[in-house]
N, CA, C and O of each residue as an XYZ file, in Angstrom:
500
protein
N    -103.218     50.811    215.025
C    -102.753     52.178    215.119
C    -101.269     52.264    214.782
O    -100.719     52.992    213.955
N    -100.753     51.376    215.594
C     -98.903     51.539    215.155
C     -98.949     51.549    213.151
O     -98.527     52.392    212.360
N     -99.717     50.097    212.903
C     -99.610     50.332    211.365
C     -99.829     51.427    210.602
O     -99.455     51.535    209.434
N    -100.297     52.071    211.089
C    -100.936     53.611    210.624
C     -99.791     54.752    210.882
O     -99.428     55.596    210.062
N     -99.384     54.605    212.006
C     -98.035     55.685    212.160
C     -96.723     54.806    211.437
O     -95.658     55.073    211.994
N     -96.646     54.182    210.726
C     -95.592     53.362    210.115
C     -96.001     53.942    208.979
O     -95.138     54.588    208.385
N     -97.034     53.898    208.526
C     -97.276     53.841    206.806
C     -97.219     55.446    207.066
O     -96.815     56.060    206.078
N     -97.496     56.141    208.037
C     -97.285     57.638    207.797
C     -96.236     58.128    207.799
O     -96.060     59.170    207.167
N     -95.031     57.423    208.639
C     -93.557     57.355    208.336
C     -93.257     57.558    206.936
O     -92.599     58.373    206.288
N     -93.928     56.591    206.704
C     -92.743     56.060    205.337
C     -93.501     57.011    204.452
O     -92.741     57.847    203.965
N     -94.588     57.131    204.138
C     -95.317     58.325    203.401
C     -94.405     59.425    203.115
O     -93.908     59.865    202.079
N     -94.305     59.872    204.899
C     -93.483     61.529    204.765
C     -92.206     61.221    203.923
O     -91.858     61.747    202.867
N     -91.476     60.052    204.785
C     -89.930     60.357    204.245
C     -89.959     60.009    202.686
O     -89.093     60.552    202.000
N     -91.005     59.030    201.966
C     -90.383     59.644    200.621
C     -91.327     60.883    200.089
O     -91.270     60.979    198.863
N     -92.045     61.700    200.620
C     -92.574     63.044    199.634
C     -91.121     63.728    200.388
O     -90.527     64.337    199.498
N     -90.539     63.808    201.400
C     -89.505     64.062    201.346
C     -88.316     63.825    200.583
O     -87.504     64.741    200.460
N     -88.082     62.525    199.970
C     -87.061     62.223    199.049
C     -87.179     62.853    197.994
O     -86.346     63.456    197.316
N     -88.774     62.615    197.818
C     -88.845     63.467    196.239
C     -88.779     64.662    196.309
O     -88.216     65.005    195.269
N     -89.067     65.764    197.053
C     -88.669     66.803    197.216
C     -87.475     67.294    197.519
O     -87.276     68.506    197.427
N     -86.537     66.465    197.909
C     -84.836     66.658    197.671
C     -84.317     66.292    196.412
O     -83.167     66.564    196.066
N     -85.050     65.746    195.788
C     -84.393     64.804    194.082
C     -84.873     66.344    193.449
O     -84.047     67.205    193.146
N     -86.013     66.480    193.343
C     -86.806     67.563    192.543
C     -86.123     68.824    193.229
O     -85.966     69.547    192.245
N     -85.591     69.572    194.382
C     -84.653     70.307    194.198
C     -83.560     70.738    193.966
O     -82.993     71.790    193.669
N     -83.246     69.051    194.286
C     -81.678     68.520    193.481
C     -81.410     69.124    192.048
O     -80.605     69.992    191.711
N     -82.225     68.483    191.388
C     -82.601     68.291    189.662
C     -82.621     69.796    189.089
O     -82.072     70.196    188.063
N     -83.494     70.626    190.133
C     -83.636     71.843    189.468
C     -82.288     72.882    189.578
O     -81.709     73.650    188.810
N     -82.160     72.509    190.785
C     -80.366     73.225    190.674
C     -79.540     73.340    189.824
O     -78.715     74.222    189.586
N     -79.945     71.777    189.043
C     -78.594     71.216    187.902
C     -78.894     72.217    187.078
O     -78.179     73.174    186.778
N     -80.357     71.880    186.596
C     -81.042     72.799    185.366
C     -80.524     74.260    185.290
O     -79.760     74.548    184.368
N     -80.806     74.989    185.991
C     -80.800     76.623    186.195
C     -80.355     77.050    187.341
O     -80.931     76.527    188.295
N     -79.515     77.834    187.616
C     -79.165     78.298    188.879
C     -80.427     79.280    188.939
O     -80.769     80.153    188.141
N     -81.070     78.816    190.263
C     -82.466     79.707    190.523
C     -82.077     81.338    191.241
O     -83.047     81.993    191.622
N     -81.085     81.771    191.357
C     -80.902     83.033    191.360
C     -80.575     83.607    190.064
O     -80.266     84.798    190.114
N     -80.570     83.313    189.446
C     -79.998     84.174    188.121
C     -80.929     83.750    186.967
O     -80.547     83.034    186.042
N     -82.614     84.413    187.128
C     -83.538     84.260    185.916
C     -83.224     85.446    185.063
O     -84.006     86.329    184.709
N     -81.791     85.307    184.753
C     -82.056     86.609    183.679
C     -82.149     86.168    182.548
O     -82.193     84.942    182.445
N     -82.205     86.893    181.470
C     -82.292     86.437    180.078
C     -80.892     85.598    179.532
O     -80.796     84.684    178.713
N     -80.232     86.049    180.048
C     -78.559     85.416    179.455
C     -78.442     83.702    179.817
O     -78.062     82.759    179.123
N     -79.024     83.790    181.430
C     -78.416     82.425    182.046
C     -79.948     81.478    181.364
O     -79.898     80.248    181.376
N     -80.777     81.947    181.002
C     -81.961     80.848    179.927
C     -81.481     80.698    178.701
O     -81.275     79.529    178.372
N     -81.231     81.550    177.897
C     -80.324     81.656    176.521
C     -79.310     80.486    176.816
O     -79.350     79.341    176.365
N     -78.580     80.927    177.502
C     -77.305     79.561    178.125
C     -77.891     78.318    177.878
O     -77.646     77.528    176.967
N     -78.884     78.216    179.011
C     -79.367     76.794    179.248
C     -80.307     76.325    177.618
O     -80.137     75.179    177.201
N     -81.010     77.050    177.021
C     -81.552     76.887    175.758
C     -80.800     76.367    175.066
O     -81.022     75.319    174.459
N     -79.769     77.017    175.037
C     -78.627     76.611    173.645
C     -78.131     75.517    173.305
O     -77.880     75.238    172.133
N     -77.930     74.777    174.256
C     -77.544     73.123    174.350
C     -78.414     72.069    174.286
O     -78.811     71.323    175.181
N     -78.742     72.112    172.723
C     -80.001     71.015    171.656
C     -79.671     69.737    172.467
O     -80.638     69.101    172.887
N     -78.425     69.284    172.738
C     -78.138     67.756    173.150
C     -78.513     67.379    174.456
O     -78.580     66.200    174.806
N     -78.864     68.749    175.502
C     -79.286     68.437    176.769
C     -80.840     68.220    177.041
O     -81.436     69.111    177.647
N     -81.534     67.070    176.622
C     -82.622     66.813    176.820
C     -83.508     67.471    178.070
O     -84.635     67.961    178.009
N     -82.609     67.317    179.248
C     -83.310     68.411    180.630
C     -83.394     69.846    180.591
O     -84.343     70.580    180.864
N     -82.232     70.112    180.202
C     -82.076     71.647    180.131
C     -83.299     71.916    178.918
O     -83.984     72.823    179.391
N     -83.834     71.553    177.657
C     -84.652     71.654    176.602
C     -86.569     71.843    177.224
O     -87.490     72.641    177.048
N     -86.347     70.666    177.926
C     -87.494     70.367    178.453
C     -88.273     71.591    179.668
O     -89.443     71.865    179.938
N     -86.945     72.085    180.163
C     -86.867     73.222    181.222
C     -86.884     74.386    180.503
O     -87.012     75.328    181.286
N     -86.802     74.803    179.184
C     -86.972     75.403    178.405
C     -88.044     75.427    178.058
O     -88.656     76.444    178.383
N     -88.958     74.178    177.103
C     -89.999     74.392    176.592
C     -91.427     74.844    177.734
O     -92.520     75.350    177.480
N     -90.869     74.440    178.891
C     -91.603     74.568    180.275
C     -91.329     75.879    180.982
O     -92.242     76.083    181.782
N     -90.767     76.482    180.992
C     -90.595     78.136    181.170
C     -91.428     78.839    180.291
O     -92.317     79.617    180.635
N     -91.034     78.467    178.856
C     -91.937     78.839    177.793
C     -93.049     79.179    178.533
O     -93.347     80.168    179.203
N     -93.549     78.230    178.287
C     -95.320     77.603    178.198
C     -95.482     78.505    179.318
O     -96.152     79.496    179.030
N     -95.040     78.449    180.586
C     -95.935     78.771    182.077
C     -95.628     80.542    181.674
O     -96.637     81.225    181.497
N     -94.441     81.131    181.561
C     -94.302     82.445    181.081
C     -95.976     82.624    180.340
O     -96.935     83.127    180.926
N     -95.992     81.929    178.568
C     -97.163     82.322    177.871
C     -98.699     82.387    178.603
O     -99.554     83.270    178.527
N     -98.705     80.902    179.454
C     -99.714     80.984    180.056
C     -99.761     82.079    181.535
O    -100.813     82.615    181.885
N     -98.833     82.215    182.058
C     -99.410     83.406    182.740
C     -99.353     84.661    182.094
O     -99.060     85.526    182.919
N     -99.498     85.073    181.065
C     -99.345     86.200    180.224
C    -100.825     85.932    180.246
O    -101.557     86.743    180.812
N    -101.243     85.028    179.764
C    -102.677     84.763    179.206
C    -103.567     84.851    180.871
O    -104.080     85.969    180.824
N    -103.751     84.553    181.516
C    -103.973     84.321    183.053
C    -103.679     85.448    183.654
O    -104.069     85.531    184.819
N    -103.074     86.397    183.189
C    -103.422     87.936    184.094
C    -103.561     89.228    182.835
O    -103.510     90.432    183.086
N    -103.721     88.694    181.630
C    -104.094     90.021    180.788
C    -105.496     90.238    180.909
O    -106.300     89.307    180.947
N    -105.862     91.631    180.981
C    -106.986     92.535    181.130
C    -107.434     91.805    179.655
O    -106.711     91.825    178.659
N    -109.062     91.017    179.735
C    -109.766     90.259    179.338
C    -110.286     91.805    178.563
O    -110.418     91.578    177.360
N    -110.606     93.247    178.887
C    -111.221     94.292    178.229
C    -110.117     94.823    177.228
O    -110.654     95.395    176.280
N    -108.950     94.810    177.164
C    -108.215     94.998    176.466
C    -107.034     94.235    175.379
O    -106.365     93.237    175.645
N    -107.017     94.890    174.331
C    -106.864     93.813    172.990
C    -105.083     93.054    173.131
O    -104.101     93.683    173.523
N    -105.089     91.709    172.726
C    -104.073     91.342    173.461
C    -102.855     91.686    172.674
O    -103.095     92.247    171.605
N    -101.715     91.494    172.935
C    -100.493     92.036    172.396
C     -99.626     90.454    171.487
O     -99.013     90.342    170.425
N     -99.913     89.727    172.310
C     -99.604     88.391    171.546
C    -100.293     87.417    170.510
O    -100.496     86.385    171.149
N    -100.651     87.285    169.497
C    -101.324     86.346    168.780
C    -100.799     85.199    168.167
O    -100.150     85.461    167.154
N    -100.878     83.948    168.473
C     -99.970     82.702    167.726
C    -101.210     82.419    166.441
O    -102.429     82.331    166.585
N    -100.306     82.313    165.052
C    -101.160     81.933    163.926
C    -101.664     80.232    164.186
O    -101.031     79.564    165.005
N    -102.741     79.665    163.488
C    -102.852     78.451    163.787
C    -101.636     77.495    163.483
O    -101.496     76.380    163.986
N    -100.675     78.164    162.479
C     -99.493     77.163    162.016
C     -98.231     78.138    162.836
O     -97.353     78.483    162.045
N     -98.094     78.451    163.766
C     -97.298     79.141    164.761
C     -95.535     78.416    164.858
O     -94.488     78.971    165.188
N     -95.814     76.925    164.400
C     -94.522     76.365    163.888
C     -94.457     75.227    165.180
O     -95.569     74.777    165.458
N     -93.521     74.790    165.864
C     -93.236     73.590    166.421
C     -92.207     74.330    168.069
O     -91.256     75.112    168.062
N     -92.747     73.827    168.988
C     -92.100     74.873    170.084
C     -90.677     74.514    169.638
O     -89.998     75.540    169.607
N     -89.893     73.281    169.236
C     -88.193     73.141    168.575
C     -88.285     74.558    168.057
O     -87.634     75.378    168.704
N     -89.146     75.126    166.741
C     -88.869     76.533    165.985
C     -89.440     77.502    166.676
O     -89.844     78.440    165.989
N     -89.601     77.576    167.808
C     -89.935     78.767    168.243
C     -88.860     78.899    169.097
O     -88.577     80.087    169.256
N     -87.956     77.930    169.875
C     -87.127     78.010    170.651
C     -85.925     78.897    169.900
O     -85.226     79.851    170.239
N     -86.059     78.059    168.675
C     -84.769     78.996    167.751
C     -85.277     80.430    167.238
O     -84.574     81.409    167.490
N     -86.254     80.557    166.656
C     -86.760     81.563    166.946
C     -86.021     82.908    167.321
O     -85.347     83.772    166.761
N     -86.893     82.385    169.524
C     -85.760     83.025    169.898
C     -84.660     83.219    170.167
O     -84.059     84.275    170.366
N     -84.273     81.974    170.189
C     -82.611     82.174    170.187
C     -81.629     83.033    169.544
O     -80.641     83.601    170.008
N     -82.298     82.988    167.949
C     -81.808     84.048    167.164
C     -82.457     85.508    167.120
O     -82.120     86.447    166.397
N     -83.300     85.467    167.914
C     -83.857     87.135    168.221
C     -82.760     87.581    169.362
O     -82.058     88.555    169.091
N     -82.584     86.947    170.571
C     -81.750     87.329    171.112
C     -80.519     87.681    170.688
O     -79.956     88.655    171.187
N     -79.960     86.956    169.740
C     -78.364     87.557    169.396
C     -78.206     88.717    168.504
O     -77.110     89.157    168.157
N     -80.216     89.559    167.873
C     -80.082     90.489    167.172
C     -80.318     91.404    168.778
O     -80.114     92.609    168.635
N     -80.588     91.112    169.779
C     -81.144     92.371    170.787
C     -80.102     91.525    171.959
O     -80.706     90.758    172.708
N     -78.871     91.611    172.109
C     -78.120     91.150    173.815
C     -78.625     92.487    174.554
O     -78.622     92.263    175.764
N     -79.003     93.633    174.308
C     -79.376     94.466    175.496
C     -80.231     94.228    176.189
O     -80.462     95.129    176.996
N     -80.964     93.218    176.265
C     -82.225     92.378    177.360
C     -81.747     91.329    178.212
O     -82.549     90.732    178.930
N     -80.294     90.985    178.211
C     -80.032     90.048    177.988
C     -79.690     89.785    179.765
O     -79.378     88.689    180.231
N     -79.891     91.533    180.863
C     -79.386     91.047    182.280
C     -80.975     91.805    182.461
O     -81.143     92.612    183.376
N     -82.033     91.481    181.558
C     -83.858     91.299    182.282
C     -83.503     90.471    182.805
O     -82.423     89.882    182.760
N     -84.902     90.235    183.711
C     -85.310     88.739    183.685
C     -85.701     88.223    182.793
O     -86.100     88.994    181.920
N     -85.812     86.815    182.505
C     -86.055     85.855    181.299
C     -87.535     86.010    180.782
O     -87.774     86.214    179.592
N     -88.460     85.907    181.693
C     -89.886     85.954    181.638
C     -90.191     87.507    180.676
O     -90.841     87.534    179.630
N     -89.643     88.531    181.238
C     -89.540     89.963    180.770
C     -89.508     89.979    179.498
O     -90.318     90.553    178.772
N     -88.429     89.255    179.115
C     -87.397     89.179    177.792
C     -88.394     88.418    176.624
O     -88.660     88.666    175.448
N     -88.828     87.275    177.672
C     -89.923     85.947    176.489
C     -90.832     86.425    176.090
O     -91.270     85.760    175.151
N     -91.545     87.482    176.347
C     -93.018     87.807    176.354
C     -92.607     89.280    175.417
O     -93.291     89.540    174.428
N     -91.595     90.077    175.768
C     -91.411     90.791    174.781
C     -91.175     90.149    172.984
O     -91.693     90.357    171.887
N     -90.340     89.497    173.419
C     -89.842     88.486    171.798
C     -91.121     88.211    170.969
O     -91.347     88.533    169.803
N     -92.271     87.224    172.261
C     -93.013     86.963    171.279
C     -94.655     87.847    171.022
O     -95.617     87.400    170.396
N     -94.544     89.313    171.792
C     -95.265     90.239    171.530
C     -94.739     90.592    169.852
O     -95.408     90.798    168.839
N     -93.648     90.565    170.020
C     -92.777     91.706    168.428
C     -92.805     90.491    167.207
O     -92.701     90.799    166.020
N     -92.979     88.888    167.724
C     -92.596     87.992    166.558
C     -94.086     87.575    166.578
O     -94.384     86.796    165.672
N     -94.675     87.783    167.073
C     -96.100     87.208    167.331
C     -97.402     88.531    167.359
O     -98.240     88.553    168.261
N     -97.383     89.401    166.411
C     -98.612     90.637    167.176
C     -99.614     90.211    166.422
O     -99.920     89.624    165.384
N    -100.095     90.881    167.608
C    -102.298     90.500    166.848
C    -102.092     91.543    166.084
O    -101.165     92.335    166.252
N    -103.173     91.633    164.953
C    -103.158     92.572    163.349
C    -104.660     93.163    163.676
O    -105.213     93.922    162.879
């Protein structure tokens, strides 16, 4: 029994560690109060920051997929990616350069902002 409350010790304290590293980490990434469009643009922009990129292409994605995951299945969708839709690197720029034709989105939220971009760069025909 003691061996059992030992190994459950040590269990907790590291899903605890990792859950201080992993809120650590995300802090660095994005200040989690400020999902507006400006402070993602920010973090996007810097090609050389492998984390910040990755936290990018991963906003992406979960934004698209919950777009996809709560649109009305009876009604026709607003987003369509062609089969050659390009490489998420060119879609990042993409938007990057959609944003600097529209900064008036720019104190949305980010999610707001992504899903508009790629409704207008992306429509079903």
């Amino acid at each position: 029994m003691t061996i059992f409350k030992n190994t459950l010790r040590v269990i907790l304290l590291v899903v605890i560690a990792i859950a201080s590293l992993q809120s650590a980490f995300a802090q660095t990434v994005l200040n989690t109060s400020d999902a507006s469009t400006a402070a993602l643009v920010s973090l996007c922009k810097n090609t050389n920051d492998i984390d910040a990129q990755n936290f990018c292409f991963g906003f992406g994605e979960g934004v698209y997929q919950s777009y996809l995951a709560n649109k009305n299945l009876n009604t026709k969708p607003s987003i369509c990616f062609p089969e050659q839709s390009g490489t998420r690197e060119a879609i990042l720029e993409q938007f990057l350069l959609w944003n600097q034709i529209h900064p008036q989105f720019n104190q949305e939220r980010a999610a707001k902002t992504l899903i508009r971009f790629l409704a207008q760069q992306y429509p079903c025909k």
